[in-house]
DOKETOR-821122 format. One record per residue (C-alpha): x, y, z; residue number from 0; residue in three letters. Coordinates in nm, 4 decimals, m for minus. Layout:
// residues N
ATOM       px       py       pz  nr rest
ATOM        X        Y        Z NUM  ALA
...
//
This chain:
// residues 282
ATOM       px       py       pz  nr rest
ATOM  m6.9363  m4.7251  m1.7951   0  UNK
ATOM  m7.2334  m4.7868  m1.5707   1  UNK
ATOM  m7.3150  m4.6165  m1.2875   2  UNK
ATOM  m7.5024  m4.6513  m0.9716   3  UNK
ATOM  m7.5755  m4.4436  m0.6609   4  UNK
ATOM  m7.8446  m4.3099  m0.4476   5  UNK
ATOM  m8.1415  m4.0391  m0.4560   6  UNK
ATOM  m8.0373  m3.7995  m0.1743   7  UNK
ATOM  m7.8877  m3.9218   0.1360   8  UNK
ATOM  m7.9656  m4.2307   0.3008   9  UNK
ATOM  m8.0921  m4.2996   0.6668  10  UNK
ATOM  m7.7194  m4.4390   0.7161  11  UNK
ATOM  m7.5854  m4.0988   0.6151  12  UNK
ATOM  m7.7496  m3.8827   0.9034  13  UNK
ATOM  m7.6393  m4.1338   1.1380  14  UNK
ATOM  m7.3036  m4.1093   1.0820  15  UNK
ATOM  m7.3694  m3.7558   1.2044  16  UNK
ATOM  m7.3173  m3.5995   0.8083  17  UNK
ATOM  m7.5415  m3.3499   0.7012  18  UNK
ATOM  m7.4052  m3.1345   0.4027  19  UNK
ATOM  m7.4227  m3.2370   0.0663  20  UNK
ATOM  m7.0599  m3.1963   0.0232  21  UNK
ATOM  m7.0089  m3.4984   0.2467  22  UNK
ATOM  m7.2418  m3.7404   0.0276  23  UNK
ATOM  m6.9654  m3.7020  m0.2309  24  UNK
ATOM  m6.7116  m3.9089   0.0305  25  UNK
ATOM  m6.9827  m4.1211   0.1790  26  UNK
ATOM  m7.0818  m4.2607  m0.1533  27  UNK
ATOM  m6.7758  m4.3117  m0.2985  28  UNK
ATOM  m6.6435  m4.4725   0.0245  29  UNK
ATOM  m6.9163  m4.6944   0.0053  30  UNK
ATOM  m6.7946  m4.7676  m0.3666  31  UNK
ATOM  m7.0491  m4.6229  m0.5609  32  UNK
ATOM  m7.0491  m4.4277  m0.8999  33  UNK
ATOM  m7.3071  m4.1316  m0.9111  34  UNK
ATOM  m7.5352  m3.9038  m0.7198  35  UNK
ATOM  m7.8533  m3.7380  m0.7789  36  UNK
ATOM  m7.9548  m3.4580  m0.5823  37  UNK
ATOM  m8.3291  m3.3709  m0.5527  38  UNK
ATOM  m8.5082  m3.0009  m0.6044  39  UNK
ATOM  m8.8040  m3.1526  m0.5325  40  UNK
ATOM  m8.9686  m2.8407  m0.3241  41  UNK
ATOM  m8.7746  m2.5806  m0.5729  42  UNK
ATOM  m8.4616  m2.4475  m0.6878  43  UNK
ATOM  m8.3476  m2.2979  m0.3844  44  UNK
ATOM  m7.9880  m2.3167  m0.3962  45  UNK
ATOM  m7.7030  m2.0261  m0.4234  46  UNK
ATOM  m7.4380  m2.0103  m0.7205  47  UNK
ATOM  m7.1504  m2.0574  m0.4439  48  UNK
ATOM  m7.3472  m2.3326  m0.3009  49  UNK
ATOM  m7.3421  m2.5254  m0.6207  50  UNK
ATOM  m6.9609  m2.4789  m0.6945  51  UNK
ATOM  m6.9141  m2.5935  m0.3445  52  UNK
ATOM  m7.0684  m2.8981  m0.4352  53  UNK
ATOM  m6.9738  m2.9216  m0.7911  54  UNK
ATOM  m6.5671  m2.9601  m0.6380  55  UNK
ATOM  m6.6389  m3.2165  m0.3380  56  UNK
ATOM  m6.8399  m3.4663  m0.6148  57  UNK
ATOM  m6.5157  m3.4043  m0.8638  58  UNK
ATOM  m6.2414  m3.4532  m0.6226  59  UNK
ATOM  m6.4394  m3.7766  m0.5106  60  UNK
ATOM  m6.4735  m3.8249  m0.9167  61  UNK
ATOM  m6.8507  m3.8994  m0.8404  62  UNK
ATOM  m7.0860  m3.7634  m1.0852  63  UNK
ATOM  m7.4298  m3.5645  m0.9829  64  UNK
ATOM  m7.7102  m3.5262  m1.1856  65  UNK
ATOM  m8.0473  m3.3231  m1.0254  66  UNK
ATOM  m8.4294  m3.3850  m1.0439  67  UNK
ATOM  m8.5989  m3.0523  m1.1579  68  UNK
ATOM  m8.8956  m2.9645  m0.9220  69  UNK
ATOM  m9.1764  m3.1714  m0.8922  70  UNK
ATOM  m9.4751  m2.9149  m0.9624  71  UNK
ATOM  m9.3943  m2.9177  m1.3298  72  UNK
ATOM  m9.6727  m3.0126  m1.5160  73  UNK
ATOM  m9.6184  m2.9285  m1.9425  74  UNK
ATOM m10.0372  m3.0427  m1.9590  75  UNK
ATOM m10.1349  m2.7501  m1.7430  76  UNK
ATOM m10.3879  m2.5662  m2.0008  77  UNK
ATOM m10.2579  m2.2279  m1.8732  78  UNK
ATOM  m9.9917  m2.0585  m2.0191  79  UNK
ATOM  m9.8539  m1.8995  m1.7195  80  UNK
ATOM  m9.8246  m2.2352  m1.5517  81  UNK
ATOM  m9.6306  m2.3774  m1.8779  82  UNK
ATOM  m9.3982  m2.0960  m1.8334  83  UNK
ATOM  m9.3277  m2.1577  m1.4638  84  UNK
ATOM  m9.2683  m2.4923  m1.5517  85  UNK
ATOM  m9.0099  m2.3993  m1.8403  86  UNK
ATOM  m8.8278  m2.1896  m1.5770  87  UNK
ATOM  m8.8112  m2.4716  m1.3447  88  UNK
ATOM  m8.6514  m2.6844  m1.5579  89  UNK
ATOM  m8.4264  m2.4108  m1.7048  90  UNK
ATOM  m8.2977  m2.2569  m1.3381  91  UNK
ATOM  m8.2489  m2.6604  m1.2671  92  UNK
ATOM  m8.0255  m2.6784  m1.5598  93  UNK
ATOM  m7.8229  m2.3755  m1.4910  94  UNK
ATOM  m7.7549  m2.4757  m1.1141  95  UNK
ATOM  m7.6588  m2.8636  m1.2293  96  UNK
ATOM  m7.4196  m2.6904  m1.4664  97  UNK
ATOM  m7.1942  m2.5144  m1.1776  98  UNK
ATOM  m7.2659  m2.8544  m0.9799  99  UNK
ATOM  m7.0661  m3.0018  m1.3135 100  UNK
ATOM  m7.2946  m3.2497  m1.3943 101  UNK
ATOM  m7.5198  m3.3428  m1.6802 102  UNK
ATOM  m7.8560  m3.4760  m1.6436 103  UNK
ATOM  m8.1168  m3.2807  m1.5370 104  UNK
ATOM  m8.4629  m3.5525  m1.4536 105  UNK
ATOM  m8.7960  m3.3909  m1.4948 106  UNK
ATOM  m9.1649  m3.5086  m1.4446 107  UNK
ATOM  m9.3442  m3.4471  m1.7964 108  UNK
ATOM  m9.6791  m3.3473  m1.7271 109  UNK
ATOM m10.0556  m3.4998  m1.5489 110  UNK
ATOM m10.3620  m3.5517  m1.7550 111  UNK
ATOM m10.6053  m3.3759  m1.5389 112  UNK
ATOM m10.9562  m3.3139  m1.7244 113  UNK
ATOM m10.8005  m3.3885  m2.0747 114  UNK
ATOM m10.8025  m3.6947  m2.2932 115  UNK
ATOM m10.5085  m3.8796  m2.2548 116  UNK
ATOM m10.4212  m3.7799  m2.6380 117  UNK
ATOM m10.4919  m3.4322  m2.5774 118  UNK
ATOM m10.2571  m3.4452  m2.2657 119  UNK
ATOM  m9.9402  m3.6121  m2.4405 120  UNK
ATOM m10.0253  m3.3377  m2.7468 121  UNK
ATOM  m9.9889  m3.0423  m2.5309 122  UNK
ATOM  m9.6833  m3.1957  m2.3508 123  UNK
ATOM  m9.5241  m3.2720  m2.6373 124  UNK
ATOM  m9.6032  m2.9080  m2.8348 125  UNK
ATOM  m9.4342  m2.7606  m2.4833 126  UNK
ATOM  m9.1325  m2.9722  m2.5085 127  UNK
ATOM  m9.0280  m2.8380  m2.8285 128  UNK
ATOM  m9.0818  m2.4940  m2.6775 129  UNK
ATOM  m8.8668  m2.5525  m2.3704 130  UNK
ATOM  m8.6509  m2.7512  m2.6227 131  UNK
ATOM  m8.6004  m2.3704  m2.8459 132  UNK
ATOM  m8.5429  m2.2413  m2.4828 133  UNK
ATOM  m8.2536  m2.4263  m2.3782 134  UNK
ATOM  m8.0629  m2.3780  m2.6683 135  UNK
ATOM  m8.1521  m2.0110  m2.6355 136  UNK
ATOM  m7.9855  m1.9986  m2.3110 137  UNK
ATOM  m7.7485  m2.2176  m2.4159 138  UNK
ATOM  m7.7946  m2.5168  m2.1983 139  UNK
ATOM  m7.8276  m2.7392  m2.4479 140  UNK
ATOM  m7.5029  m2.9470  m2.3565 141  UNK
ATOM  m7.6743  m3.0899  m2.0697 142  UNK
ATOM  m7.9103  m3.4245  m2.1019 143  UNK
ATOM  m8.3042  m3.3338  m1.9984 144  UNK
ATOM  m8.4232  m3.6715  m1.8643 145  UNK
ATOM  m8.8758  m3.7124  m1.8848 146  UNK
ATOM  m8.9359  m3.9769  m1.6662 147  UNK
ATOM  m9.1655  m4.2796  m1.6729 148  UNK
ATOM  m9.4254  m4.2359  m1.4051 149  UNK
ATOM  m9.6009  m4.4614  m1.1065 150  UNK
ATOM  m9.9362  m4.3167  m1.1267 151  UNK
ATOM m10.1757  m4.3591  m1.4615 152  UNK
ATOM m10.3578  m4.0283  m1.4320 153  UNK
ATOM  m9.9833  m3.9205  m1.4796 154  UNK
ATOM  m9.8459  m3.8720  m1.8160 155  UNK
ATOM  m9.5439  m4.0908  m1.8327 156  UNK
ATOM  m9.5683  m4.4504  m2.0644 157  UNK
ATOM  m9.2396  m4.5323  m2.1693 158  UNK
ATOM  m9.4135  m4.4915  m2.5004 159  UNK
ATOM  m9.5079  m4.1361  m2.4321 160  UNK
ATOM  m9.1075  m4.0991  m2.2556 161  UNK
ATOM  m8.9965  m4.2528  m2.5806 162  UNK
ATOM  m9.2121  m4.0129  m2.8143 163  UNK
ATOM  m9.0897  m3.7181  m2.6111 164  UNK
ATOM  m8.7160  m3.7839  m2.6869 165  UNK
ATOM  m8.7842  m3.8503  m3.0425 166  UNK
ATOM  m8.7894  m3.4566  m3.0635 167  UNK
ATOM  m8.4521  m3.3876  m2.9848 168  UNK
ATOM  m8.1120  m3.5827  m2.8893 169  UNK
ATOM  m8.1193  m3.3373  m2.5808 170  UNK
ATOM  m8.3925  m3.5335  m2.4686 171  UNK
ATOM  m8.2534  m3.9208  m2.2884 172  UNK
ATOM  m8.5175  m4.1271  m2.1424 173  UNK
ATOM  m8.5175  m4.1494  m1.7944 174  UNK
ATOM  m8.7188  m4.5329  m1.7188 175  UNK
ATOM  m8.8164  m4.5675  m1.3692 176  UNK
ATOM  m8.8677  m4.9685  m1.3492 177  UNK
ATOM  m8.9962  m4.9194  m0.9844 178  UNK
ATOM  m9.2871  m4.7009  m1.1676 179  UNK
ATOM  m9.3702  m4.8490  m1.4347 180  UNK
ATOM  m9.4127  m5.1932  m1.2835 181  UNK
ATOM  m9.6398  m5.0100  m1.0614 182  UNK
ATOM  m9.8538  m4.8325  m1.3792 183  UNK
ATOM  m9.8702  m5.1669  m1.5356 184  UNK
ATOM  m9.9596  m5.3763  m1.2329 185  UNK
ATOM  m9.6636  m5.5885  m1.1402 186  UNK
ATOM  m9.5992  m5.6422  m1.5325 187  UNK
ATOM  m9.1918  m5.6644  m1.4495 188  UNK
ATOM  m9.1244  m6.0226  m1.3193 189  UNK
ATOM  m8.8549  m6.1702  m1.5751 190  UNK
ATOM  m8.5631  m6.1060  m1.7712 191  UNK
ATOM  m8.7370  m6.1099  m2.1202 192  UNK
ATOM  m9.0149  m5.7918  m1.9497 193  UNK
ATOM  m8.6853  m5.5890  m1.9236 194  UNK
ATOM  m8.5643  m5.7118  m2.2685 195  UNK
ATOM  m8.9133  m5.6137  m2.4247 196  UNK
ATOM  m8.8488  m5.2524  m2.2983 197  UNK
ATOM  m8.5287  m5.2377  m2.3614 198  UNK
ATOM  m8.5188  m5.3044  m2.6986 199  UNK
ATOM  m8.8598  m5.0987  m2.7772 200  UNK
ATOM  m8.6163  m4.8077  m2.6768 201  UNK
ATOM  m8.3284  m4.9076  m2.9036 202  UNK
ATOM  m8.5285  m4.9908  m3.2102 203  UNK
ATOM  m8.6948  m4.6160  m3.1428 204  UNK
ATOM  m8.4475  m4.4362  m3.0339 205  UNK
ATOM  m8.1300  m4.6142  m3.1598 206  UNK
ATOM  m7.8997  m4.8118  m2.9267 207  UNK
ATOM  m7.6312  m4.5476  m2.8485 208  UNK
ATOM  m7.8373  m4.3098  m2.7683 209  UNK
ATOM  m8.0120  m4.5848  m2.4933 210  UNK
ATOM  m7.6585  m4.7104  m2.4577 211  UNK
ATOM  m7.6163  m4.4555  m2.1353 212  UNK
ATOM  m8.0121  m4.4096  m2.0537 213  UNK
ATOM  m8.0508  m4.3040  m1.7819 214  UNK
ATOM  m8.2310  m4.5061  m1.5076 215  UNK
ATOM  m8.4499  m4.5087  m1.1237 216  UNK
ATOM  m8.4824  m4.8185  m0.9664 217  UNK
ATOM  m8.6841  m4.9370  m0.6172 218  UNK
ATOM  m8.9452  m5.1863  m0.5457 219  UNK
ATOM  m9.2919  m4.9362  m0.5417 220  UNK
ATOM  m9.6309  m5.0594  m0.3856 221  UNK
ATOM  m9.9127  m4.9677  m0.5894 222  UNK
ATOM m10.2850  m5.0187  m0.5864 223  UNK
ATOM m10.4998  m4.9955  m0.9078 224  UNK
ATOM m10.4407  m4.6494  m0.9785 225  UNK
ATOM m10.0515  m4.6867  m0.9803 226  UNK
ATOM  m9.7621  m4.5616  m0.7524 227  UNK
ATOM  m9.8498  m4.5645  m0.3662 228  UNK
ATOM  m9.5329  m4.5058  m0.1888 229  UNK
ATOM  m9.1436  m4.6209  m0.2840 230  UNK
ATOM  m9.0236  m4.9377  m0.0201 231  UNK
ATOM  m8.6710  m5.0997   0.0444 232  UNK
ATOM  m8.5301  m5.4398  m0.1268 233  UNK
ATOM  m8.6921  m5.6007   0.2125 234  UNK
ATOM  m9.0019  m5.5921  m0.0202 235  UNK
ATOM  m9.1088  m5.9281  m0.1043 236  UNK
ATOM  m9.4488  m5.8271  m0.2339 237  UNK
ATOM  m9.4477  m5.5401  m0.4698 238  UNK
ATOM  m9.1497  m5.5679  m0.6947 239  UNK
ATOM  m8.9670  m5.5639  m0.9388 240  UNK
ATOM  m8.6718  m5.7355  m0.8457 241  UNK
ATOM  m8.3415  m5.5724  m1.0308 242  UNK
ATOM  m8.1578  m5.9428  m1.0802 243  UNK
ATOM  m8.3517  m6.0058  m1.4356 244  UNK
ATOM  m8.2907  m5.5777  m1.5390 245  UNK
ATOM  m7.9144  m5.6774  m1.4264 246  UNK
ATOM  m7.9139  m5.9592  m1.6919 247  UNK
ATOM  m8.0844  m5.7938  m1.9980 248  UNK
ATOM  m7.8528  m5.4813  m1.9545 249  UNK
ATOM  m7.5805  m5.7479  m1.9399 250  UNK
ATOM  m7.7236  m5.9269  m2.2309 251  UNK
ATOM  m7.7857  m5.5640  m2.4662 252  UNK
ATOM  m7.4670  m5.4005  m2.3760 253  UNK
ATOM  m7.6307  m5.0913  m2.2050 254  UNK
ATOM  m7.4562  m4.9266  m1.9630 255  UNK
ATOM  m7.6622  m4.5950  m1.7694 256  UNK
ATOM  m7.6698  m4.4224  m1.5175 257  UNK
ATOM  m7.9020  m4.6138  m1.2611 258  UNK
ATOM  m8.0130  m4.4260  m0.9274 259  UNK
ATOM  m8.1696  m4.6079  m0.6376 260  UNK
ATOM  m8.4852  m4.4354  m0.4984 261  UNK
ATOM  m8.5543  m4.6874  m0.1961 262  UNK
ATOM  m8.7025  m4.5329   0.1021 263  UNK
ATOM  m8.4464  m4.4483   0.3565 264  UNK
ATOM  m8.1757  m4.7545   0.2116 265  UNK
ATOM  m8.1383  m4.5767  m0.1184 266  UNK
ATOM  m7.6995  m4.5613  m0.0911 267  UNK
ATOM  m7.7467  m4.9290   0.0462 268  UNK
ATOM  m7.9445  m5.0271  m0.1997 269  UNK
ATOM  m7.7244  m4.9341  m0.4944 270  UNK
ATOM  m7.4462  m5.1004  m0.3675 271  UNK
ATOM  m7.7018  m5.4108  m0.3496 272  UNK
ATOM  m7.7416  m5.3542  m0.7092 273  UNK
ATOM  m7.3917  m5.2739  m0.8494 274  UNK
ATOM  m7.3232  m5.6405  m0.6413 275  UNK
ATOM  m7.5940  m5.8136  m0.8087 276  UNK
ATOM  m7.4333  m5.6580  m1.1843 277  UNK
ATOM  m7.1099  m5.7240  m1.1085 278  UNK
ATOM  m7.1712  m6.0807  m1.0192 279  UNK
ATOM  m7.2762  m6.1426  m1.3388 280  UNK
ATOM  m7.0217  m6.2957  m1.5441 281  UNK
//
């Protein structure tokens, strides 16, 4: 079934005077949405009882939460210290989402820094199937590890390069933020046959049920001629993309995944917009 929720809490959650994570499990589902994805953007700073306490409020509310791993992960760092910091980041983000009870941990792959953009992906890719013999060491490997499509080109993130990345084991699922890669490619998501062209690049790679529950970020992104600047609302008349024609090709290929709004402040409000706009498809 497909799913839709916010990134973190909304401007329209503080306001209603809320402020533990706990209560995003009511407020979305009041709101009638699906899914939840809770951010350890600065680190993984979060206690064991914490993350059970969580883990029940999101399944009483039958919500599901999924996390993003840290955001200082970088798998092209040349140093092997830094590739093991980044292993453990996405391991510890694992083992918390797993007492949370959910299964999809998103990660940022890696940034090209000083190296060809070949030599970049390489090293990423290399790393991957290291952290890949790690998870199943520690046996988190019943748990979906999401690379996501970035906004900025110095960072390593195609959907080509996502794509390769999950070709190295079914623990890997794409995770395709539209927002970013209309901003890597300029504005190049305006109609319903751009989505289709992605979307079925990913199916005829990857095979279509394991894209069947891909999982997804959506917002309209501005972006300047190196890529991502900063993440907007669906007020955004300029920037793009616009989910209506994504709405339609999912419709049209049978996917269903897990899509998470990342608007600035309206993200909850946002993914209501969206599930609307799907749902009034016929």
């Amino acid at each position: 079934m497909i799913k839709f929720g916010p990134s973190g809490n909304s401007e329209s959650f503080y306001a209603q005077g809320l402020s533990h994570t706990e209560q995003s499990a009511k407020f979305v589902k009041d709101l009638g949405l699906d899914c939840f994805e809770y951010s350890f953007g600065r680190g993984v700073r979060m206690t064991d009882a914490k993350a059970l306490s969580i883990g029940k409020a999101f399944r009483e509310q039958g919500v599901e939460i999924s996390v993003h791993a840290p955001y200082y992960i970088n798998f092209a760092n040349p140093a092997e210290e830094n590739a093991e910091k980044s292993y453990n980041y996405v391991l510890e983000s694992a083992r918390v989402l797993k007492l949370m009870g959910g299964k999809r941990c998103v990660f940022h792959s890696a940034t090209q820094g000083k190296m060809q953009r070949e030599e970049a992906v390489s090293l990423t890719e290399e790393r991957l199937k290291i952290l890949r013999d790690k998870i199943y060491e520690a046996g988190l490997q019943d748990v979906y590890y999401c690379p996501e499509t970035m906004g900025k080109i110095a960072q390593i993130g195609t959907l080509e390069e996502i794509v390769r990345f999950c070709k190295i084991d079914e623990i890997y699922l794409p995770a395709v933020d539209f927002g970013h890669l209309n901003a890597r490619e300029q504005g190049s998501l305006r109609t319903q046959e751009d989505y289709e062209k992605r979307l079925s690049y990913m199916i005829d790679q990857l095979g279509y049920e394991r894209v069947k529950h891909f999982h997804v970020h959506f917002s309209k992104i501005q972006y300047s001629d190196k890529g991502e600047v900063r993440h907007l609302t669906f007020e955004d008349e300029v920037y793009g993309p616009d989910f209506e024609p994504l709405a339609a090709a999912l419709k049209k290929l049978k996917l269903e995944p897990y899509i998470v709004s990342e608007s600035a402040g309206t993200q909850a409000e946002d993914a209501l917009a969206m599930k609307r706009m799907y749902e009034a498809l016929s």
